[in-house]
N, C-alpha and C positions, 0 to 999 in steps of 0.2 A: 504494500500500500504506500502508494507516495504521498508526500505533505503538499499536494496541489489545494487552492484554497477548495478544487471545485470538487475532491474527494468527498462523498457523504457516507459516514458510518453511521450504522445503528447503534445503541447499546441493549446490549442482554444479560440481565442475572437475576435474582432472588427477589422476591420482595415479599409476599404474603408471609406471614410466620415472624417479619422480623421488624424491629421497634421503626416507627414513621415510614415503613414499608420498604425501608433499603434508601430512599430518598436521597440523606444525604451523601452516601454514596454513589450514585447515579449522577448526581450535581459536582460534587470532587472530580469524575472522570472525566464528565459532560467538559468542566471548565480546563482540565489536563489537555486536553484534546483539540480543544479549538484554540487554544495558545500555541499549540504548535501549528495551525493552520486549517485544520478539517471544518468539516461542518457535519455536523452533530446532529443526529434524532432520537432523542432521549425520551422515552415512556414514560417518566417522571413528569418532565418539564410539559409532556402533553396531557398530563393527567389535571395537572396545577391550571393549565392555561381552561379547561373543561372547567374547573370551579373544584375539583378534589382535596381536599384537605386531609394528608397522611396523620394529623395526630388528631385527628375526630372522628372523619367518616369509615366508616365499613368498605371491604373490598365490594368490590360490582362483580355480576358473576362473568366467567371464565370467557364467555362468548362474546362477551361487549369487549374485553381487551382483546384477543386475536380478530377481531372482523376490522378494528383498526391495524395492529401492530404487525399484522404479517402481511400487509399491504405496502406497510412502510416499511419492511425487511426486503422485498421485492422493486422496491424503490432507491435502494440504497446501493453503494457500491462496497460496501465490506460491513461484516460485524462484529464487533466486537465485546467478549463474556467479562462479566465480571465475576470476583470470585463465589465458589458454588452457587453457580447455574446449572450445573449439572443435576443439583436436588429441584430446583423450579421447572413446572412443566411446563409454564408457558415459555421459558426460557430452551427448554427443548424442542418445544416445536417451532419457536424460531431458527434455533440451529438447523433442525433438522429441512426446513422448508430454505433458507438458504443454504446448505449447500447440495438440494435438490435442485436446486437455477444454475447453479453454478457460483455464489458470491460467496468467496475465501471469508471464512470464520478465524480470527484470532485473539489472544487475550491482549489485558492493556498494556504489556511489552511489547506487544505488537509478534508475539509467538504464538505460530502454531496452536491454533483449540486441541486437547485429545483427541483422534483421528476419530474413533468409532465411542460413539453412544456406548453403555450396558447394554445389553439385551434387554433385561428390562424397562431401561429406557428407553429404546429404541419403540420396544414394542406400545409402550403409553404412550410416546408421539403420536406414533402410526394410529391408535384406534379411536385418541380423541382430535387427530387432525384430519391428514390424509385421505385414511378408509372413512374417516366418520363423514367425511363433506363426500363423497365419491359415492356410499352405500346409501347414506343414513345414518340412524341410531341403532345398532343391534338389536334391538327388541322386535324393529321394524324388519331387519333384513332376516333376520332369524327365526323372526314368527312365519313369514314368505317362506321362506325354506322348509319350515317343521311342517308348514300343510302340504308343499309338494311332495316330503320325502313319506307323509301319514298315506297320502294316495297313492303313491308307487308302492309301497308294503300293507296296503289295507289287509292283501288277502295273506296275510306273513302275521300281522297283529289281532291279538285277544280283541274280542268284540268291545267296543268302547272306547279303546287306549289309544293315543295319538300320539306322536314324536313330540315333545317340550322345545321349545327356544334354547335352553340350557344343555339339552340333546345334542342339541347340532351343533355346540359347540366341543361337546365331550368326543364327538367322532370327529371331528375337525383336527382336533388333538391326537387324535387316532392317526389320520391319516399324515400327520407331520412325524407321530413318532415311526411310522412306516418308512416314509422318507428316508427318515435320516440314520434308518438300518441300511442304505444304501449311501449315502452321501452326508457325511459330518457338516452340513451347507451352514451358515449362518443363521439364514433365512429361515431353516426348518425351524427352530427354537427362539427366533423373533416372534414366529407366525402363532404357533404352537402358546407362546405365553401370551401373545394378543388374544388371542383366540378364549384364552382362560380369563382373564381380563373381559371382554365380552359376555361368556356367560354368564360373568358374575354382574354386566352390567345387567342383564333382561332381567333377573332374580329383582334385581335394585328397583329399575323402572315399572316392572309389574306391577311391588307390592307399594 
């Protein structure tokens, strides 16, 4: 990343969980940053500019901050984490959706992010970003599923019984642990924990 003034970074890290929301940390980097020339798009600074006040108001829920902030990751020419972002999820589905575009992720030395997410990580980006705006909400694409797979087996199932939402996740898992008796892949055991992640969302969203 070069120090052109017309370079525009993001910033990404933690904030829920922790005292004024990470704020003045976001503000410290925010202003590290544009001293040396960049120009800055800070979560923070656009939260305050909305009327948000970190030592009174309550967080907004998760979907009001990414329908802005991965707009503005997609807008930007690099991002850069602050420390543990790796525990913030929205801070991983920024990472993860730039450098699905292609925009270099680095911390505030200007090094390299950790190459690869957790797997678990990885797999929480994916089911509340990604798969979730591409499928649905798994209650939704899973309930789809449970009735096509109740009719392809009617004549297989006890009178009555239908395939569960929660079902088709458990074979899902099935078919990755299949997998990856063939191929140690990544992907088998990203999928595999999303997938368990999911069932556990339908249980959620049901009740």
């Amino acid at each position: 990343m070069s120090k052109k003034s017309k370079t525009k970074l993001y910033l990404a890290g933690p904030m829920r969980g922790i005292k004024d929301f990470n704020f003045p940390a976001f503000h410290a980097a925010t202003k590290q940053l544009r001293a040396k020339g960049y120009d800055v798009w800070s979560p923070a600074e656009r939260d305050i500019a909305d009327g948000f006040d970190p030592t009174k108001d309550s967080a907004r829920p998760m979907k009001f901050y990414m329908s802005h902030d991965l707009a503005a990751v997609c807008e930007c020419d690099g991002v850069i984490v602050l420390d543990g972002w790796e525990k913030s999820q929205g801070a991983c589905l920024e990472v993860h959706v730039a450098r699905a575009v292609g925009i270099p992720v680095k911390d505030m030395q200007h090094q390299p992010a950790s190459t690869y997410l957790t797997v678990l990580q990885e797999a929480n980006a994916l089911i509340y970003g990604e798969r979730n705006a591409s499928y649905g909400s798994p209650s939704q694409d899973f309930k789809r599923t449970a009735g096509m797979w109740t009719a392809l087996l009617q004549l297989k199932l006890k009178d009555g019984e239908r395939i569960r939402m929660q079902d088709v996740a458990w074979m899902m898992i099935c078919l990755k642990a299949s997998r990856a008796q063939h191929s140690d892949k990544r992907d088998n055991y990203v999928d595999a924990a999303g997938y368990a992640g999911c069932g556990w969302r339908c249980i959620e969203e049901r009740g």
